[in-house]
N, C-alpha and C positions, 0 to 999 in steps of 0.2 A: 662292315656291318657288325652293330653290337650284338647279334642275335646269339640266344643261350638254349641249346635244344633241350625239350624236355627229358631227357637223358640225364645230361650235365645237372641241369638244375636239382633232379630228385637227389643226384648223388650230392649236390653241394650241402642241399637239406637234411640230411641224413648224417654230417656231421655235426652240425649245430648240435646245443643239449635241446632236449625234450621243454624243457618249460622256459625257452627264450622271450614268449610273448604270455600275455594273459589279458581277458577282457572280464570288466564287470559291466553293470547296466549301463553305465553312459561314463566308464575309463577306461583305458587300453594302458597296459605297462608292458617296459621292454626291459631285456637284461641284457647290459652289453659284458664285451667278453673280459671288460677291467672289473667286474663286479660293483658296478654303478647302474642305478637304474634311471628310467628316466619314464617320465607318464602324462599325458594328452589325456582333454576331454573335463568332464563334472567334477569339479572340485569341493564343490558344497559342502563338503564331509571332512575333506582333507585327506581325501582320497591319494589325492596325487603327489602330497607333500613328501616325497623320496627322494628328493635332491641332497640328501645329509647321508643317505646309505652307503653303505662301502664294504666290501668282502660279499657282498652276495652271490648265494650260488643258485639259490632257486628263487621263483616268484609266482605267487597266484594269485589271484583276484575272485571278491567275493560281488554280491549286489554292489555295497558301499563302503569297501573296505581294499588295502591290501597289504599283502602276508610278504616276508621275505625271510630265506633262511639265510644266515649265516654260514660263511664256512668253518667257523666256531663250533658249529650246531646250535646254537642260539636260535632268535627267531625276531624280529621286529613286525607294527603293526602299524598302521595309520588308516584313520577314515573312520566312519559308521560305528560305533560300539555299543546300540541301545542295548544289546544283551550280550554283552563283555566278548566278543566273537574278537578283538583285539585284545583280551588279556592275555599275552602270549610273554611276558618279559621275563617268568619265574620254567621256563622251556627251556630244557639242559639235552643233549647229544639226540637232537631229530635229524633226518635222514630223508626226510623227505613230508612234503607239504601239501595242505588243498584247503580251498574256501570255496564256501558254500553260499548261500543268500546271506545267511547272519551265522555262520558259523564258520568255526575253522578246526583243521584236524592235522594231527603232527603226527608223523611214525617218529618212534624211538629206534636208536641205535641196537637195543636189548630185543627188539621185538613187537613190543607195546603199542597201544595207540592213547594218544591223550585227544581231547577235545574240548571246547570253549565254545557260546556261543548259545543260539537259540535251540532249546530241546522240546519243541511243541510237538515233532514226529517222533521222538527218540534217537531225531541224526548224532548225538554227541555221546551216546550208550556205547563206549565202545572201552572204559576201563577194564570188562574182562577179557579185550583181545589180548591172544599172545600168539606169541611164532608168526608173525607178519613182517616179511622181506620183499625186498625190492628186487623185481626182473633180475635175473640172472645174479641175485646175490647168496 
């Protein structure tokens, strides 16, 4: 019998990293463990064009977009950009990532947040964060 008790399974999950999958409105992307992505679903945008990525280490998905970081610290974008939420290619030592409906938000290595994208709530007001670390860093 293949069966995987729910025991085994929480602990197989708990090794994966934290952002192996990501869903936007209508695409799903996955990070496999070579730093290749790969992504299903609405392409319309060019959402899902991440067949050329390589080294990635995190992935998010916005509405019509998706973010990947480098283990450079870099940052790559494809899909949706009516309010530059993919201008992400002048993004030097981030640490971690997230996308929003049209926006996207990069931690710096230093502390920092940058952000890109739609500011109609003030999601991308975040040039005077500092001292912002990641769990347990």
């Amino acid at each position: 019998m293949n069966y995987i008790s729910p025991k085994e399974e929480m602990l197989k999950v708990k090794r994966w990293p934290k952002d192996t999958i990501a869903a936007g409105r209508g695409h799903t992307v996955a990070l496999k463990s070579d730093g290749k992505v790969m992504a299903v679903g609405n392409n319309k945008l060019g959402q899902c064009d991440v067949g050329s990525w390589r080294d990635i280490m995190v992935i998010a998905a916005g509405t019509n977009h998706t973010i990947g970081l480098k283990s450079d610290g870099t940052v790559v974008a494809v899909g949706w950009n009516d309010y530059g939420q993919c201008n992400v290619s002048d993004w030097r030592d981030i640490v971690a990532v997230a996308a929003g409906c049209a926006h996207t938000v990069g931690l710096k290595l230093d502390g920092t947040v940058v952000a890109v994208g739609d500011n109609t709530y003030g999601q991308c007001d975040v040039g005077s964060w500092r001292n912002i670390r990641l769990p347990g860093k």
